[in-house]
N, C-alpha and C positions, 0 to 999 in steps of 0.2 A: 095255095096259101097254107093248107094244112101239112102239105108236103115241106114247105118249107119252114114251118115252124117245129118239125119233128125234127127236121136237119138240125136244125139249131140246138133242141135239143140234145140231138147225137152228139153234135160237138161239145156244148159244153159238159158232157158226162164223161166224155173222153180225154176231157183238158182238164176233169178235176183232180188227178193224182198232180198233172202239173200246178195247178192254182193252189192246193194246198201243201206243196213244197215253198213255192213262194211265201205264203203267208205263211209257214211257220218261221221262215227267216224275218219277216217283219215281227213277227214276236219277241224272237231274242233279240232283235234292233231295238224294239221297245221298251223290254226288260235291261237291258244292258242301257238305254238311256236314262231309265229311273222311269219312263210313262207307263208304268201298270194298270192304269184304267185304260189305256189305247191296247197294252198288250191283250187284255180282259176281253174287251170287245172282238180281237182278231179268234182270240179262241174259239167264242163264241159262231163266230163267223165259220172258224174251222166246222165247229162242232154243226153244226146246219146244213155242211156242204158232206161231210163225214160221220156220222151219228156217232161210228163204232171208233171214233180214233181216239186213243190211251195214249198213256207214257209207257208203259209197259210194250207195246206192240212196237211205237216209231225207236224204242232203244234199238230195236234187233235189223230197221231197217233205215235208219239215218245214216249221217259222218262216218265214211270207215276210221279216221282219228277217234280214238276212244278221247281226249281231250274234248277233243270240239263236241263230239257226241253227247260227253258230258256238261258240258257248258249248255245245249241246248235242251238238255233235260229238266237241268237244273232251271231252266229261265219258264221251259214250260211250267212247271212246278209253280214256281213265283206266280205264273200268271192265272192260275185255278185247273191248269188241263188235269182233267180226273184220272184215275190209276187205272 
């Protein structure tokens, strides 16, 4: 039992670079729809699964499009992610 709630562990620590690529795309879904209290909350959620994630930091490893890269800075912004 312990063995297998450690697995599960492992995993979800190892799927969290991927779960928080997802959910930041749900933010700029959100932001870009107008629900800024639903983006607020994903951040929020980021920020819980990721203590240390900034704007600063995801600029240098997002979107290779500097566009899009932009567009999802910007929505972070809108949504409260810190500097």
């Amino acid at each position: 039992m312990i063995g297998d709630r450690l697995r599960d562990w492992q995993l979800a620590l190892s799927l969290r670079g991927v779960r928080i690529r997802g959910l930041q795309v749900a933010i700029a879904c959100y932001v870009g729809a107008g629900r800024l209290e639903d983006a607020q909350r994903v951040v929020a959620d980021c920020l819980r699964l990721s203590p240390d994630w900034r704007r600063d930091r995801d600029a240098k490893s997002g979107p290779r499009s500097p566009e899009v890269r932009m567009k999802f800075r910007e929505a972070f912004l809108r949504a409260g992610l810190p500097e």
